[in-house]
C-alpha positions in Angstrom: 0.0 0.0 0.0 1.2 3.5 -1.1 1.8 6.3 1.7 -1.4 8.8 1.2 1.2 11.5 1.2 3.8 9.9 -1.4 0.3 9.4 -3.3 -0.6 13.0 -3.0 2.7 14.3 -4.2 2.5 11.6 -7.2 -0.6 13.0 -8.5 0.3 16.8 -7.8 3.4 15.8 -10.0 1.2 14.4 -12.8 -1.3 17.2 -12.6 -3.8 14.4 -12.2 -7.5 15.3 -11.0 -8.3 13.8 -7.4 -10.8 13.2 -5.1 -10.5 11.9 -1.9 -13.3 10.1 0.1 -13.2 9.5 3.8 -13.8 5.3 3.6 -12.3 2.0 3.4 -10.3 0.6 1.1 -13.7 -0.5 -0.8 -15.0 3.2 -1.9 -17.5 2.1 -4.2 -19.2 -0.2 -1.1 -19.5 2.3 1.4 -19.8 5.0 -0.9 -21.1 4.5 -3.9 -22.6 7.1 -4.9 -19.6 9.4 -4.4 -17.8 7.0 -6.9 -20.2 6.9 -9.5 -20.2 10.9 -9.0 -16.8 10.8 -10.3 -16.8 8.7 -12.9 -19.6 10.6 -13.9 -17.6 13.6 -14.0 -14.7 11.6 -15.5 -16.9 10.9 -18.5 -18.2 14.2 -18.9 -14.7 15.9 -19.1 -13.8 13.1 -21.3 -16.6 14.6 -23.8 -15.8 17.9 -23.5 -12.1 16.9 -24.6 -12.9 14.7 -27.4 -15.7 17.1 -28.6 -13.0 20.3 -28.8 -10.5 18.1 -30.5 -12.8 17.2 -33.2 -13.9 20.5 -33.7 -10.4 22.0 -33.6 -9.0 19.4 -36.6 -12.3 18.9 -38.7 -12.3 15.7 -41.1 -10.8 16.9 -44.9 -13.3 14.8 -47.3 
């Protein structure tokens, strides 16, 4: 198991997104509607991202 803090400074360095959930090690059992919130939002940004790109570098017939 990782040190929360060696974690932390891990994803600072990779500019990753994070959320943290007060729980056990099993998130999505004691919380799952926290982690479906934030795959949710994963999705969404995911969207966004592809939607921009495809408008930024449309198809040449």
């Amino acid at each position: 198991m990782l040190n929360p803090d060696l974690a932390r400074f891990m994803y600072a360095r990779s500019n990753a997104t994070v959320v943290e959930i007060e729980a056990s090690h099993v998130p999505h059992l004691s919380h799952p509607q926290a982690v479906a919130d934030v795959i949710s939002a994963a999705v969404d940004r995911r969207a966004i991202s592809n939607e921009t790109r495809h408008h930024a570098h449309p198809k040449v017939p």
